[in-house]
C-alpha positions in Angstrom: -14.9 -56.4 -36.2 -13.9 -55.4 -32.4 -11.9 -57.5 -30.5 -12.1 -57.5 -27.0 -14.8 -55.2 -24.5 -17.0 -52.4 -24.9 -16.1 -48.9 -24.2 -20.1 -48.5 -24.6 -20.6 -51.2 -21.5 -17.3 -50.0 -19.9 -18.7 -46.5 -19.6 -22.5 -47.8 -19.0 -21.9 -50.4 -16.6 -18.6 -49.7 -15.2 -16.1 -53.3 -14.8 -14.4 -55.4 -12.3 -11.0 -56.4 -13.6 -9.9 -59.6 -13.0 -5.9 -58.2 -12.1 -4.7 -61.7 -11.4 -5.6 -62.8 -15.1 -4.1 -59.6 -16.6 -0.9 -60.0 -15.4 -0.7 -63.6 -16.0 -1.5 -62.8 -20.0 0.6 -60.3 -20.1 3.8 -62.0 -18.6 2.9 -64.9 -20.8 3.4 -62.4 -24.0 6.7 -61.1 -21.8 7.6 -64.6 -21.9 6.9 -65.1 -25.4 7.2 -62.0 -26.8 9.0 -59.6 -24.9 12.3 -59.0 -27.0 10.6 -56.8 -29.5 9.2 -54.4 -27.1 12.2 -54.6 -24.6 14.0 -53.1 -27.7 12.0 -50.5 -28.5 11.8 -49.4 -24.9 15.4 -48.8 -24.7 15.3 -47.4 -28.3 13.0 -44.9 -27.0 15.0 -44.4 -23.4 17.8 -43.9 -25.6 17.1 -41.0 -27.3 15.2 -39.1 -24.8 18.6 -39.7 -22.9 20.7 -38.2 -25.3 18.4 -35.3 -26.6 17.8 -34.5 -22.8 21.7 -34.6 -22.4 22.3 -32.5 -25.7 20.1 -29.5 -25.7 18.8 -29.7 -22.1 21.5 -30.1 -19.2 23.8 -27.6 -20.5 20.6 -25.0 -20.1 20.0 -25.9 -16.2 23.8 -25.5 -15.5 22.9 -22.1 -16.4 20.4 -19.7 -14.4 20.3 -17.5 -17.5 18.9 -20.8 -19.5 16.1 -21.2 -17.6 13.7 -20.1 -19.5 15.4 -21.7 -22.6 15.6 -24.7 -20.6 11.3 -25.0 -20.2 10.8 -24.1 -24.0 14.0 -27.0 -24.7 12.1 -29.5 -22.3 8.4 -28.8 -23.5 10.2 -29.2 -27.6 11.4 -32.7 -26.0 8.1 -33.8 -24.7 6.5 -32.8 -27.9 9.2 -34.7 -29.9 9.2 -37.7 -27.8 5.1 -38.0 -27.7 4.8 -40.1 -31.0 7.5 -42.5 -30.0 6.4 -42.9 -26.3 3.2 -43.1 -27.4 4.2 -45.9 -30.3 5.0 -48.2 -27.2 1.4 -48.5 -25.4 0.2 -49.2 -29.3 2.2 -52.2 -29.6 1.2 -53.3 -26.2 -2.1 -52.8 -27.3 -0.7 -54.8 -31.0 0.4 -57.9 -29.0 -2.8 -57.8 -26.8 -4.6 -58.8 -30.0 -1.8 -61.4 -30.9 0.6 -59.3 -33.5 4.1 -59.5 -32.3 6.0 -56.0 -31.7 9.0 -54.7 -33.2 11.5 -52.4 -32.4 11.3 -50.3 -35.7 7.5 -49.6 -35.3 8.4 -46.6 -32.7 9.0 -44.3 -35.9 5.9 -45.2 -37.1 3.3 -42.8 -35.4 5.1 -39.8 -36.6 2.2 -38.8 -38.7 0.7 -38.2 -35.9 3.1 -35.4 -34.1 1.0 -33.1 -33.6 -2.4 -35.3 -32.0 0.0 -37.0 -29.9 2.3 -33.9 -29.2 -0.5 -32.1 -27.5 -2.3 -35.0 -26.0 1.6 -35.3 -23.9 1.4 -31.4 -23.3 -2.1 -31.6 -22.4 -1.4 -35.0 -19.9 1.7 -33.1 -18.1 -0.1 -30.2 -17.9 -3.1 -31.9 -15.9 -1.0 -34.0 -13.7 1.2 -31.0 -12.8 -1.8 -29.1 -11.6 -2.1 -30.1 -8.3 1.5 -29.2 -6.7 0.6 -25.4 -7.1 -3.0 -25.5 -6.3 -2.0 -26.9 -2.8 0.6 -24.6 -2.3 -1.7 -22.1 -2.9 -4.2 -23.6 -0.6 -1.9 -23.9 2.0 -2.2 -27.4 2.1 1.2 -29.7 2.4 2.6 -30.3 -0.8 2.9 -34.2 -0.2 -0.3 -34.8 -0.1 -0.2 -33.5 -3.8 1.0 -36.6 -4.9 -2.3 -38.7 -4.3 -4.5 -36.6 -7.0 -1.4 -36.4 -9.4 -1.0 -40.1 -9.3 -5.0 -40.7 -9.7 -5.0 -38.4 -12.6 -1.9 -40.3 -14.4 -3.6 -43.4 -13.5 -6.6 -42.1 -15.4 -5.0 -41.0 -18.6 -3.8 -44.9 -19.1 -6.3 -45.1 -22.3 -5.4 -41.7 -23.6 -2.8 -43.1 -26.4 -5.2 -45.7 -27.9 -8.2 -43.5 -28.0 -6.5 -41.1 -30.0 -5.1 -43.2 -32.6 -7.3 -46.2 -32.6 -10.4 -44.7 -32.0 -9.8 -41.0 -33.9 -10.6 -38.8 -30.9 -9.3 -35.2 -30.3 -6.9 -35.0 -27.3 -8.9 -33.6 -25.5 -12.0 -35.8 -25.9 -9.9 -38.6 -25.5 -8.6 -37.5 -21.6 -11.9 -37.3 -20.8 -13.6 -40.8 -21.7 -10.4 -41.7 -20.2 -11.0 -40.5 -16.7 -14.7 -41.4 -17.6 -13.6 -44.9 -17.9 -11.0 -45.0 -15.1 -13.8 -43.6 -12.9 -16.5 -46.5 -13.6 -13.6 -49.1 -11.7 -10.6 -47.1 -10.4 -10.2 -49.4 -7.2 -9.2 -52.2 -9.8 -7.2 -50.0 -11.8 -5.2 -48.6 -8.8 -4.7 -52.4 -7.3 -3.2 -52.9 -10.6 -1.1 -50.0 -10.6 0.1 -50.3 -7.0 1.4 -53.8 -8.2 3.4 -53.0 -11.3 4.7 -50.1 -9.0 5.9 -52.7 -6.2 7.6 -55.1 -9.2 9.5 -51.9 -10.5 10.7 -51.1 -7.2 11.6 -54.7 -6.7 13.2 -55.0 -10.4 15.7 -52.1 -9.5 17.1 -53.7 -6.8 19.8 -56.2 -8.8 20.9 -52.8 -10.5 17.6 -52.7 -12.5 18.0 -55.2 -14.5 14.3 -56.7 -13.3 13.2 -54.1 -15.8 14.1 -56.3 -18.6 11.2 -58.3 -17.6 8.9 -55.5 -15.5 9.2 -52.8 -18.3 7.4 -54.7 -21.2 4.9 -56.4 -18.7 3.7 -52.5 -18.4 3.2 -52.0 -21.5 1.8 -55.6 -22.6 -0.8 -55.2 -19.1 -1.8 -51.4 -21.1 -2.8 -53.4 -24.1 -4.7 -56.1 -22.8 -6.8 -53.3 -19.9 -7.6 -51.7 -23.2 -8.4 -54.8 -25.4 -10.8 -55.9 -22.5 -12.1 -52.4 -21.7 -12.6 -50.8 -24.8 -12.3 -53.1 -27.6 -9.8 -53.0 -30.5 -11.1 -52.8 -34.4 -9.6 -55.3 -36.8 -9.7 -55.4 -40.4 -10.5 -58.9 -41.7 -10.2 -59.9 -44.9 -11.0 -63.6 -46.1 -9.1 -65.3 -48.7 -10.5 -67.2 -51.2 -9.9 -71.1 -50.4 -9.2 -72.9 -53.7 -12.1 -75.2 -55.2 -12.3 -79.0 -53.8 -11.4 -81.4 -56.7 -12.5 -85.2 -56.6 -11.1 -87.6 -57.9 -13.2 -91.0 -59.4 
């Protein structure tokens, strides 16, 4: 059974969000259940930290590692993909009432290579626009607006791939194709989560505590109430009703 919307309707109809509600759910599930994910955040800040201190900055002290460095940082985003990508999942697993844990950002590994190019393919897109202004002629600020647009629009990308089985490249698509059908919702919502960032680094970022798994919780839900989420439901046998005389 699905839980949740209809990527069908979504795509048909398009969708008003209502962003007041979504934020209130997902700080309740912050509230509630927020140490899980806040865990596996930093689990997965962690390492990018250290494998991006390891094998990358000794490469751009260097202008002979260059072009080592690239190859190093596109091997990072490839290896990081199923882990980064484990975190909007168990948004989207609280969303339909499973509590996260930390350990479940090793578990998407099987699919490295889905979620490895679905990264490539999502940096490569959003990257886009920088030198096709500056080839234009056109200030390079002004880059910024379809870049941001574009990330915006990839929000469903993760979930699509691994809950619903589509190719990476499918996937971006029906995720712009969705983010089209209501963007000025979408954006509102974005704009907000980027003012309580900006407002959770000010007490030397430790709002992100709080701000960081709201993200990811407010992912789940736009999915669970935009696309839908399939459950398996089994029924247990309930043991036979005895009378007594």
């Amino acid at each position: 059974m699905r839980i949740g919307g209809s990527l069908e309707e979504s795509l048909s109809k398009g969708y008003r969000l209502d962003v007041r509600a979504i934020l209130q759910e997902s700080w309740q599930q912050t509230r509630s259940n927020g140490f899980g994910m806040l865990l596996a955040i930093m689990g997965v800040m962690a390492i990018w930290i250290l494998l991006s201190n390891v094998l990358l900055a000794p490469l751009l002290q260097s202008e002979k590692g260059l072009d080592s460095a690239m190859f190093i940082s596109l091997l990072i985003t490839m290896v990081m993909a199923p882990m980064s990508s484990a975190l909007d999942m168990l948004g989207l697993q609280q969303a339909i009432g499973v509590r996260a844990r930390a350990s479940q950002v090793f578990d998407f590994f099987r699919h490295f290579l889905r979620l490895g190019l679905l990264s490539l393919l999502g940096s490569l897109l959003t990257s886009l626009f920088g030198p096709l202004f500056d080839l234009l002629g056109l200030p390079m600020i002004l880059a910024f607006i379809p870049s941001a647009l574009v990330g915006m629009g990839l929000v469903f990308t993760v979930p699509l791939v691994l809950e619903r089985g589509l190719s990476p490249a499918q996937a971006i698509l029906v995720s712009l194709k969705v983010f089209a059908r209501g963007w000025p919702s979408l954006v509102l919502l974005h704009c907000i989560m980027l003012g309580l960032c900006l407002l959770a680094m000010i007490p030397m970022g430790l709002g992100l505590i709080w701000v960081a798994p709201l993200y990811f919780n407010c992912k789940g839900i736009l999915y669970r109430d935009l696309c839908g989420v399939a459950v398996e439901v089994s029924e247990t046998p309930s043991p036979a009703d005895h009378f007594n005389a």
